[in-house]
Backbone bond lengths (Angstrom), bond angles and torsions (degrees), N, CA, C in turn:
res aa  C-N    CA-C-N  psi(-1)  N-CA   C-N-CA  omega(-1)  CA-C   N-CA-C  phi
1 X - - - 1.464 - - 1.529 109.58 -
2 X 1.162 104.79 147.29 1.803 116.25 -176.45 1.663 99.72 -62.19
3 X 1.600 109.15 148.73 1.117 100.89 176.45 2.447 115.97 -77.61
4 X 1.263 96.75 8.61 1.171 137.83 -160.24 1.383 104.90 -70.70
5 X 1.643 89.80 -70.08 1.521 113.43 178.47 1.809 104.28 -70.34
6 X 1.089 115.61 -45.57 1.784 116.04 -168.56 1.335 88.43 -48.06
7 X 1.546 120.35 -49.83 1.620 113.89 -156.87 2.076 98.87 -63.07
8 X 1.323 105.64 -59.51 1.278 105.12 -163.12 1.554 114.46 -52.23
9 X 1.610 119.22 -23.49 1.369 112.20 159.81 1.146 136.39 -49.68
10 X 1.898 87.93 -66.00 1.362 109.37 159.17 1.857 126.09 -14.51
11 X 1.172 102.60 -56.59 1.387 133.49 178.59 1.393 105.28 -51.52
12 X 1.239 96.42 -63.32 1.586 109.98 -153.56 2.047 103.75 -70.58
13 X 1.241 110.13 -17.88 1.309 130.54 172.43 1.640 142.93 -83.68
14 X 1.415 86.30 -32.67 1.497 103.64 170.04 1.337 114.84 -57.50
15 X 1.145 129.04 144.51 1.617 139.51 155.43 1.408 107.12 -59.56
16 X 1.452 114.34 132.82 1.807 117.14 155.19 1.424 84.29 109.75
17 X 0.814 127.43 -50.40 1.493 142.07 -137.63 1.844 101.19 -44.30
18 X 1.471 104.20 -36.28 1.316 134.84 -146.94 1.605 103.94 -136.19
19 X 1.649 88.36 113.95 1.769 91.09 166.68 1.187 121.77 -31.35
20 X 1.569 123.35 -61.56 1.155 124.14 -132.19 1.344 85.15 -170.10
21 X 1.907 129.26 150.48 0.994 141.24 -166.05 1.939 109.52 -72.08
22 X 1.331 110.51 -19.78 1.452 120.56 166.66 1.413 116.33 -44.86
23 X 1.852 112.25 -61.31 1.328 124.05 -172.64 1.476 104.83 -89.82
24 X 1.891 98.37 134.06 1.149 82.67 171.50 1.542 123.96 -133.33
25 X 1.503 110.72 43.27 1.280 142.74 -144.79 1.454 100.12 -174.14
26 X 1.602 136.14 120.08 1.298 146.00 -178.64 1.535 136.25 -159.63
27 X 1.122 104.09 115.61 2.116 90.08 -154.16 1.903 85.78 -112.14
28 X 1.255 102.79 134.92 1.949 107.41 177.01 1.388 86.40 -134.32
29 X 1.818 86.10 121.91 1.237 118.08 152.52 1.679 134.19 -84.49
30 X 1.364 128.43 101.44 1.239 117.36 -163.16 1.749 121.55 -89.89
31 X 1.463 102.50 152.30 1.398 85.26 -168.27 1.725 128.00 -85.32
32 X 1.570 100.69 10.46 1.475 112.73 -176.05 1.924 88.42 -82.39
33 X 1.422 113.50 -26.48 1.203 94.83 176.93 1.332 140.50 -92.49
34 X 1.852 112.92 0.07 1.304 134.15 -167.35 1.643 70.00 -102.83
35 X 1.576 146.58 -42.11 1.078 115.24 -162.74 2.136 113.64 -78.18
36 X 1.585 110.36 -19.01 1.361 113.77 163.39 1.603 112.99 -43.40
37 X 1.318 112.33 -46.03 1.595 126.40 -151.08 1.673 83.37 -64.62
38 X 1.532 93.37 -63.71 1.884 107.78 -176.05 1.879 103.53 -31.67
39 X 1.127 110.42 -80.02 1.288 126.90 -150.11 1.809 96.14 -51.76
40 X 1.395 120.11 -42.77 1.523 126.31 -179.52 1.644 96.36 -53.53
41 X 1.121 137.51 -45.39 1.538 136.00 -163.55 1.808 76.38 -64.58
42 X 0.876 103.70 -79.91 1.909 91.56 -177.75 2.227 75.71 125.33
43 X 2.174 85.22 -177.86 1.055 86.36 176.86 1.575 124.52 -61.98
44 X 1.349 117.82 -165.02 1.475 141.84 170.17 1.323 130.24 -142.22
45 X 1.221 128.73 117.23 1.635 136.48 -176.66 1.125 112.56 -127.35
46 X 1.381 93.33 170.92 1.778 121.49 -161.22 1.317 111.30 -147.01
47 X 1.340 120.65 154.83 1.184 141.21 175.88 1.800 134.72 -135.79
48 X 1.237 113.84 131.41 1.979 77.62 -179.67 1.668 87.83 -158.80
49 X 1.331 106.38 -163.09 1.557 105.64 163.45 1.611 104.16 -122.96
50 X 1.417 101.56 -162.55 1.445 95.25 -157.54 1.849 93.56 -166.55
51 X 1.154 119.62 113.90 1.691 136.37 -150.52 1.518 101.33 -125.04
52 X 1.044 136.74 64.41 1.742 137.43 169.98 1.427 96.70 -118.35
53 X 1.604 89.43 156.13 1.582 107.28 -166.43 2.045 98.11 -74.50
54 X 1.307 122.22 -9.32 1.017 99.71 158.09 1.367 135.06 -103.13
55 X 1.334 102.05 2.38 1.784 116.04 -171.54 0.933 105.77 -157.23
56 X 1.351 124.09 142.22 1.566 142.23 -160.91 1.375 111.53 -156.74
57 X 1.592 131.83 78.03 0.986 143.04 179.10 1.610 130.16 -155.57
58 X 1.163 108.11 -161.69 1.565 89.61 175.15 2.245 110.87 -118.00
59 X 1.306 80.67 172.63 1.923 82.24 -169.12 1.300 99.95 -119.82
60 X 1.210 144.02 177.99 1.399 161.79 -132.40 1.848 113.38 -179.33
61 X 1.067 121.07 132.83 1.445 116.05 170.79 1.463 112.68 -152.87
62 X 1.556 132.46 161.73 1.783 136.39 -163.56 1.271 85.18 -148.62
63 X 1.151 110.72 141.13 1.565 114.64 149.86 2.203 98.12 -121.51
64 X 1.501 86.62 139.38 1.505 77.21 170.58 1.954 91.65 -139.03
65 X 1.419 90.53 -178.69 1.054 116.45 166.36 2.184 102.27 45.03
66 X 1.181 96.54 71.07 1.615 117.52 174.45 1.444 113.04 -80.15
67 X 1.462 111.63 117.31 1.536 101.11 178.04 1.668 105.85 -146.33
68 X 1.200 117.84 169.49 1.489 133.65 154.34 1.278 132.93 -34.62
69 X 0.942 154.78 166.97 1.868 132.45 102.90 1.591 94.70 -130.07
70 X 1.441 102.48 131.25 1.444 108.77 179.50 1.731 113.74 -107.62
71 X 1.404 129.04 121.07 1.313 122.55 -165.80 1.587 88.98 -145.25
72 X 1.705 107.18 147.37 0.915 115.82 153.20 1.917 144.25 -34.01
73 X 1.139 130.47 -22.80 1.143 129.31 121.86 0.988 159.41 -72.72
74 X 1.720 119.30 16.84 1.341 138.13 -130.18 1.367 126.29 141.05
75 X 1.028 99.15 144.57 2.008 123.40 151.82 1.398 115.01 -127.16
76 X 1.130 98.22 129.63 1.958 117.00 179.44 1.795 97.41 -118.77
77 X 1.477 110.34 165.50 1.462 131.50 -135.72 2.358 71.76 -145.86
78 X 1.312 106.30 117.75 1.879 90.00 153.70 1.876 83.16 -139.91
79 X 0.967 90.22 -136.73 1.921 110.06 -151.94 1.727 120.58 153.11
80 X 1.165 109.07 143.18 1.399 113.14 -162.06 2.254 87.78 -96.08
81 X 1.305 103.68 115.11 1.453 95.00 -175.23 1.974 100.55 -118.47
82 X 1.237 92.75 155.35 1.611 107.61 178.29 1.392 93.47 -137.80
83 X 1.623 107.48 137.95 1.342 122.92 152.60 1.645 119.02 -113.21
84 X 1.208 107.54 142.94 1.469 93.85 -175.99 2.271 87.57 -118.14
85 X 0.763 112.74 141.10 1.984 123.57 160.75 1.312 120.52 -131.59
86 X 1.131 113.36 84.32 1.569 108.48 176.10 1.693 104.76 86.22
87 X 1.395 103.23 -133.16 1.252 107.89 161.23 1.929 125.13 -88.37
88 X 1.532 109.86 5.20 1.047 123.88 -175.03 1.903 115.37 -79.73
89 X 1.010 126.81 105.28 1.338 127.55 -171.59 1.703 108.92 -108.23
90 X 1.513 124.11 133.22 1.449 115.77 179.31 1.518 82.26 -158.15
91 X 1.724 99.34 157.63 1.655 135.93 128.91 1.330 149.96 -55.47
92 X 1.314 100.31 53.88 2.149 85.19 -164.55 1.533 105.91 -65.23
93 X 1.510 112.90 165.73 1.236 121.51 162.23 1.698 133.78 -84.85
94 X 1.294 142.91 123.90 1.471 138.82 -132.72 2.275 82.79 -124.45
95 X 0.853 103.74 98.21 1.551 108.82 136.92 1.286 143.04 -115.98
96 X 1.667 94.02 101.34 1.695 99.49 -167.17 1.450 100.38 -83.91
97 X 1.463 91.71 175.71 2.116 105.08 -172.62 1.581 78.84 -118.00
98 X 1.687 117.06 145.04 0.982 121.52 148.90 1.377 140.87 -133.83
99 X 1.458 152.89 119.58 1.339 150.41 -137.64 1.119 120.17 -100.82
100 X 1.171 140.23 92.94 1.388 153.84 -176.27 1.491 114.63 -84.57
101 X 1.396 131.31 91.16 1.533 148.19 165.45 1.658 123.37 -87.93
102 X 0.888 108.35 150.88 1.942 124.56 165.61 1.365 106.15 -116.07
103 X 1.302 145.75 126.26 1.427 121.99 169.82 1.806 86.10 -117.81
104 X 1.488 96.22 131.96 1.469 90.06 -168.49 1.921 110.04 -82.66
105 X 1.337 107.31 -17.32 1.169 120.78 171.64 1.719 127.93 -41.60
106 X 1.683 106.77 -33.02 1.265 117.45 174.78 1.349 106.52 -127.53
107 X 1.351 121.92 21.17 1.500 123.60 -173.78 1.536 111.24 43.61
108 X 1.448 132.01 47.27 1.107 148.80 168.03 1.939 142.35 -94.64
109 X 1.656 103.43 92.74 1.373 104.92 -168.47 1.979 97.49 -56.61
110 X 0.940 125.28 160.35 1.463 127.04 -170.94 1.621 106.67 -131.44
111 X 1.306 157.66 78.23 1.292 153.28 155.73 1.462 124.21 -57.81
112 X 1.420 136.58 93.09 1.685 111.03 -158.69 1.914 80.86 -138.34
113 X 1.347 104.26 145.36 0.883 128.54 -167.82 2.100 96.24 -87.86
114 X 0.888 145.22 97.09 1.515 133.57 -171.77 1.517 106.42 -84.84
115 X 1.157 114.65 -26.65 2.104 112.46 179.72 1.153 111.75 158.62
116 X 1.555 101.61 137.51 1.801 112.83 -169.43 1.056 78.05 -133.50
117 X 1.184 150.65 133.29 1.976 170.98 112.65 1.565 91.97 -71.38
118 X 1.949 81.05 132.82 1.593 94.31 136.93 1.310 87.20 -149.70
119 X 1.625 99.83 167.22 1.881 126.32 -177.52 1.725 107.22 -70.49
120 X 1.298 105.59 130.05 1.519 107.89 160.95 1.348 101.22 -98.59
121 X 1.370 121.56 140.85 1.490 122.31 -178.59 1.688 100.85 -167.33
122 X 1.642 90.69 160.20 2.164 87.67 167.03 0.947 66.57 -160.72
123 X 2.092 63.36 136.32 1.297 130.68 172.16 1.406 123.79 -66.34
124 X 1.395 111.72 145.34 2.330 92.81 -156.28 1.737 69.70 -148.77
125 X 1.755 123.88 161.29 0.870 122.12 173.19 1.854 130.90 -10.69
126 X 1.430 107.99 50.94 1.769 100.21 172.49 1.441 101.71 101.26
127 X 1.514 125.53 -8.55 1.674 129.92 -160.28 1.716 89.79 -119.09
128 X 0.644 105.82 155.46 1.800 145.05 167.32 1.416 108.61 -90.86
129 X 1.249 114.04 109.45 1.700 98.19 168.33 2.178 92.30 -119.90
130 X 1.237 86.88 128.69 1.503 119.14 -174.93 2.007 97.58 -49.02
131 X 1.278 109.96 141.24 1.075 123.55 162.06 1.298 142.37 -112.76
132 X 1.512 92.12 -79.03 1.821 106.15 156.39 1.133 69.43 174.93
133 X 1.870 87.40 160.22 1.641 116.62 164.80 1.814 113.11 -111.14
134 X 1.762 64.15 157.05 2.015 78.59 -165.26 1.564 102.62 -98.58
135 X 1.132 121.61 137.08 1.440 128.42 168.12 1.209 116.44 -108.23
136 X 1.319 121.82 106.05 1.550 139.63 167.05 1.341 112.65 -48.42
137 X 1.337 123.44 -50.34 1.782 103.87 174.49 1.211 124.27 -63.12
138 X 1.231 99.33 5.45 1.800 97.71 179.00 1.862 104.33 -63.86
139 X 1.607 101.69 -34.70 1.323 107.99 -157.38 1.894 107.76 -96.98
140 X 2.073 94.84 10.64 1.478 99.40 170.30 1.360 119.77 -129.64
141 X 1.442 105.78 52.07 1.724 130.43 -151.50 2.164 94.27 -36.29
142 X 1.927 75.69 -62.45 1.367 71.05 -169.92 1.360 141.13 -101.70
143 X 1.645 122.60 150.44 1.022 104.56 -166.60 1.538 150.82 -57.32
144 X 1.256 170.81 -134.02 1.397 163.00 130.06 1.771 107.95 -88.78
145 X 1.197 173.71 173.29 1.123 166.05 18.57 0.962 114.46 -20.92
146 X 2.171 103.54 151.01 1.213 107.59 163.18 1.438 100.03 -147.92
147 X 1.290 134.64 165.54 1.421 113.75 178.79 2.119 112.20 -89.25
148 X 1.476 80.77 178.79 1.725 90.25 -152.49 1.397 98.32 -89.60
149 X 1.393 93.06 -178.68 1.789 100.92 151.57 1.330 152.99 -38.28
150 X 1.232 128.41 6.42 1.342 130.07 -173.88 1.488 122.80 -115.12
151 X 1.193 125.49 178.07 1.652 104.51 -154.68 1.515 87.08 -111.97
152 X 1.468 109.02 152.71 1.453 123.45 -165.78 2.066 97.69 -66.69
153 X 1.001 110.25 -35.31 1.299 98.66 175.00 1.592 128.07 -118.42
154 X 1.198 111.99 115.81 1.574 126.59 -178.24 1.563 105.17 -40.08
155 X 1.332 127.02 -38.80 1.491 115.72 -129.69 2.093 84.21 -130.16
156 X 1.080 120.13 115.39 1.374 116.34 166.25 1.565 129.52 -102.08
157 X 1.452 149.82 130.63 0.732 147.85 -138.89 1.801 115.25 -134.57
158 X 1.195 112.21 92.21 1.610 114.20 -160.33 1.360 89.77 -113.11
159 X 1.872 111.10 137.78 1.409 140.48 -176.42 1.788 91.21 -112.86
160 X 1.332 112.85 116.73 1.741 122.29 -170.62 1.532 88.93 -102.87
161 X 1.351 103.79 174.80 1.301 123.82 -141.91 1.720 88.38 -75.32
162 X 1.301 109.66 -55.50 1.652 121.83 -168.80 1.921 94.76 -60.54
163 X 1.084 116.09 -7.40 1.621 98.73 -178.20 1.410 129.64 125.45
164 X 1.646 98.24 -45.57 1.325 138.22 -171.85 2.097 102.59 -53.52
165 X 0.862 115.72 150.98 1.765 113.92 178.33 1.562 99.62 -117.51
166 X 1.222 105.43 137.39 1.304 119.95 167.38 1.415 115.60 -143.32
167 X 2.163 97.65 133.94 1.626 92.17 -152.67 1.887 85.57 -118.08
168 X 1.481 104.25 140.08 1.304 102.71 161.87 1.653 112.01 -110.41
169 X 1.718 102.55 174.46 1.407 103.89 -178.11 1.773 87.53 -102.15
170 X 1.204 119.49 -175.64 1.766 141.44 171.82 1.376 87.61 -140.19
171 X 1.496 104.70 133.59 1.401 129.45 -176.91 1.707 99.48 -131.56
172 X 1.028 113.75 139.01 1.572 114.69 -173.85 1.509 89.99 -100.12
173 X 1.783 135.22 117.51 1.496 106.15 173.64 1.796 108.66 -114.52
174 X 1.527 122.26 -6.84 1.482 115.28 -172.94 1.838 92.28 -126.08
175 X 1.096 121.76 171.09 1.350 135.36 160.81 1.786 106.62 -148.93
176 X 1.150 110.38 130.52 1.646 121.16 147.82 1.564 123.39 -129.35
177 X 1.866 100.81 142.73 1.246 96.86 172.35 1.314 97.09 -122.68
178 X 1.297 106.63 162.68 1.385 125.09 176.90 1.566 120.78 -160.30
179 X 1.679 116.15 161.12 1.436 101.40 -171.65 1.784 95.99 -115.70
180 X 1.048 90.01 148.78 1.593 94.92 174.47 1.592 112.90 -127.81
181 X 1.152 105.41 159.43 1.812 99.32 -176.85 1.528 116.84 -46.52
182 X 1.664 102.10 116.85 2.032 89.65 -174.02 1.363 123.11 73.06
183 X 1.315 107.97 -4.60 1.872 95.85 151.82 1.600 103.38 170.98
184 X 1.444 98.20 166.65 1.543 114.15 -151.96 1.796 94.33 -105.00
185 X 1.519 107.62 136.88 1.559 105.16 -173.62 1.667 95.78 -138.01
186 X 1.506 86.84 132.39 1.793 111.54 178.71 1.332 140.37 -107.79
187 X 1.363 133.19 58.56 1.453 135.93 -117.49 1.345 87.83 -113.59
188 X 1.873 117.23 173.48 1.307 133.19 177.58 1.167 120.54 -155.70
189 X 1.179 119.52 146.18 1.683 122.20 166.20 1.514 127.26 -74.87
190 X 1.163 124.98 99.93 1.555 105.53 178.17 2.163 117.88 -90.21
191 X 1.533 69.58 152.00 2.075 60.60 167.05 1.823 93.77 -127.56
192 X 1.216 88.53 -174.21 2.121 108.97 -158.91 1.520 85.49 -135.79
193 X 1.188 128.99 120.06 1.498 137.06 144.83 1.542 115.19 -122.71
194 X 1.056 122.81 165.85 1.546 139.39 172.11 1.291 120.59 -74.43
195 X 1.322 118.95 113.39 1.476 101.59 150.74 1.105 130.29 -49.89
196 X 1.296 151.40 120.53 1.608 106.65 149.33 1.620 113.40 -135.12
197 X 1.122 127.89 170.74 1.297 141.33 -169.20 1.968 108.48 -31.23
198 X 1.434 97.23 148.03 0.996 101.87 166.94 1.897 139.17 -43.91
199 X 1.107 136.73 96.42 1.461 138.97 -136.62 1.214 147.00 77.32
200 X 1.368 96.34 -3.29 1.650 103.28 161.57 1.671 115.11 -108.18
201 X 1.465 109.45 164.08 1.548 101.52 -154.59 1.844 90.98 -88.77
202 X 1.546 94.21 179.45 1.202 112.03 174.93 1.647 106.64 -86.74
203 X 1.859 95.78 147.92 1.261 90.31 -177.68 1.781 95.83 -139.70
204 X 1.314 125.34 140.17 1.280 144.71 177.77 1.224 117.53 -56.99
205 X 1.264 130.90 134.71 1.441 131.47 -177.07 1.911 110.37 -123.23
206 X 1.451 90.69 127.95 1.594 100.37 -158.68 1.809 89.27 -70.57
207 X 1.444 150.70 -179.41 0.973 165.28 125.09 1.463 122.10 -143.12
């Protein structure tokens, strides 16, 4: 037997492995580890000028410390941000939106950051005077991938006791994703059929 197939049993057998007795194939992505990926990009800055009839200079901005939070209704995008204007120094607050996909077509988990804004503005007696807003995904064009649920090899190859070989196909037939507190899980249904020779029919294999 392929060392291929041992694994995908293997797999298919283990406890935990699997939400729920439905899936029987499941890859979880956690978000302490989409937040490693984050933190390696390191911070992000900006620069620009800044043209109001009371100030005419240039501004400065950091984002540090970029992370996740993964929850069952959601994933949000924040960041630790500093603006510096002149002598004007602030904190805005960063709530990013973020888009979590499977495209089953390339067996592809999908993580994409869609937009984190915060306001550039100075502060004038207690008032806000409007600037522009900065969008942080600009600076996370691209998305994160990872691959999905399905087993690296389509085609399995079992040597039976009498000698004889019998080859099945793996068919991926359901997928769910879902988020759970702290990480994103991508599970699948497989089915087991027979190859068999040219003109004879297909026949189903119970497991």
């Amino acid at each position: 037997m392929k060392k291929s197939a041992i694994f995908l049993f293997l797999s298919l057998i283990l406890p935990n492995l699997s939400y729920c007795q439905e899936e029987d194939l499941s890859v979880v992505i956690t978000e302490n580890l989409l937040n490693k990926l984050l933190s390696a990009v390191g911070e992000v800055t900006g620069t620009g000028s800044v043209n109001l009839p009371i100030h005419k200079g240039e501004y400065s901005w950091v984002a540090k410390n970029p992370r996740l939070s993964i929850l069952p209704e959601g994933t949000s995008f924040s960041a630790d941000v500093t603006v510096k204007i002149g002598f004007f120094k602030y904190s805005p607050g960063v709530n990013g939106i973020v888009d979590i996909d499977y495209a089953t077509a390339t067996n592809t988990i999908v993580v994409k950051i869609r937009s984190a804004e915060f306001e550039l503005y100075l502060g004038l007696f207690g008032k806000k005077l409007h600037i522009t807003n900065i969008d942080l995904a600009r600076f996370y064009k691209e998305p994160i991938l990872f691959p999905g649920p399905e087993p690296i090899d389509k085609g399995i190859e079992l040597t039976l006791p009498d000698g004889r070989k019998k080859n099945l196909s793996v068919t991926p037939e359901n997928y769910s994703l879902r988020l759970e507190k702290g990480a994103i899980r991508v599970a699948s249904v497989l089915s087991f059929k027979e190859k068999l020779e040219a003109g004879t029919g297909s026949t189903g294999i119970s497991q």
